[in-house]
N, C-alpha and C positions, 0 to 999 in steps of 0.2 A: 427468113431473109427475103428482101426484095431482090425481082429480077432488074438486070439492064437491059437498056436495048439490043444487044447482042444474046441475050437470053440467059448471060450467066447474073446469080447469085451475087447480088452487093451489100459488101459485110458495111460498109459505111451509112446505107438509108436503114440500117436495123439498129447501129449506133443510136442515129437520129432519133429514131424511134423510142429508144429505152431513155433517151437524154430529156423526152419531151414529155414523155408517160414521169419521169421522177420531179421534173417540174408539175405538172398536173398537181402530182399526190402531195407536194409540199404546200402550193397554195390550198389546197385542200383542208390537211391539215392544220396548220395556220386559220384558216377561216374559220375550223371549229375551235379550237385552243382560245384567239379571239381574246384572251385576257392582257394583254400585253398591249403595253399602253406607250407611247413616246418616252413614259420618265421612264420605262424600263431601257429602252437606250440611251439616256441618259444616264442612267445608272450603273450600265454596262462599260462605258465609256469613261466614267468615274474611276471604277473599278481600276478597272488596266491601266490607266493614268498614275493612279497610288501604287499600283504594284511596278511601276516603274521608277516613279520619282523616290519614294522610300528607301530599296535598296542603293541608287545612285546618292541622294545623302546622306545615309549610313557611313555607305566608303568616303565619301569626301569628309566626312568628322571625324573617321577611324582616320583615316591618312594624314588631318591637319598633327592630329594627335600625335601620331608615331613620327612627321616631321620635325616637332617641336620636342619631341622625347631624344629621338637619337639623333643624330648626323649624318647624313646618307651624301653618295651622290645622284640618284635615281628618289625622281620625287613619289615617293607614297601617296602622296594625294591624286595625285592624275591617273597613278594606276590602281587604286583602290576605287578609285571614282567612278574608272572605267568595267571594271572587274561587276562594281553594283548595279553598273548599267546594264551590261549582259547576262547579269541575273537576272536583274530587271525586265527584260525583254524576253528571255526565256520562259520564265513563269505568264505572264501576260501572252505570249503565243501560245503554250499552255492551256491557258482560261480560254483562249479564243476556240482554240483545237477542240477542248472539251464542251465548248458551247454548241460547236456545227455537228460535233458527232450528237449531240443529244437531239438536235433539229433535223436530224437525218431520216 
């Protein structure tokens, strides 16, 4: 731990410290790995895009369907639609979650 000026122990400059040391080791890293290219972010970004739009128009075709099948008063398509979306979002947080732990 660093001292303060009053001579005690500051848990906040030892923070800093590990914060700037794990920055280091990531550019680091990264600089040898070095294989990853712009279309990999591009690709990434792809990615997550389809894993969102897919399940949001799944539900919105399930939903047309079950509209036109039965008679409701509560529209299936907007909460089907919605339902895909939060899947959708889920799993693409997911992908992303699983992307930073692996870059960790």
């Amino acid at each position: 731990m660093t001292e303060s000026s009053n001579g005690q122990q500051d848990p906040s400059g030892e923070k800093m410290t590990q914060k700037i040391e794990k920055c280091a080791e990531r550019k680091i890293a990264a600089r040898k790995e070095g294989n990853r290219s712009p279309w990999f972010g591009m690709g990434f970004f792809g990615m997550i895009g389809w894993s969102v739009a897919i399940p949001t128009l799944l539900g919105t075709v399930i939903g047309v369907w079950v509209d036109k099948k039965w008679a409701s008063n509560y529209s299936w398509t907007l909460m089907l639609m919605f339902l895909g979306l939060i899947i959708g979002c889920l799993t693409a947080w997911r992908w992303i979650r699983e992307e930073n732990t692996r870059n960790k």
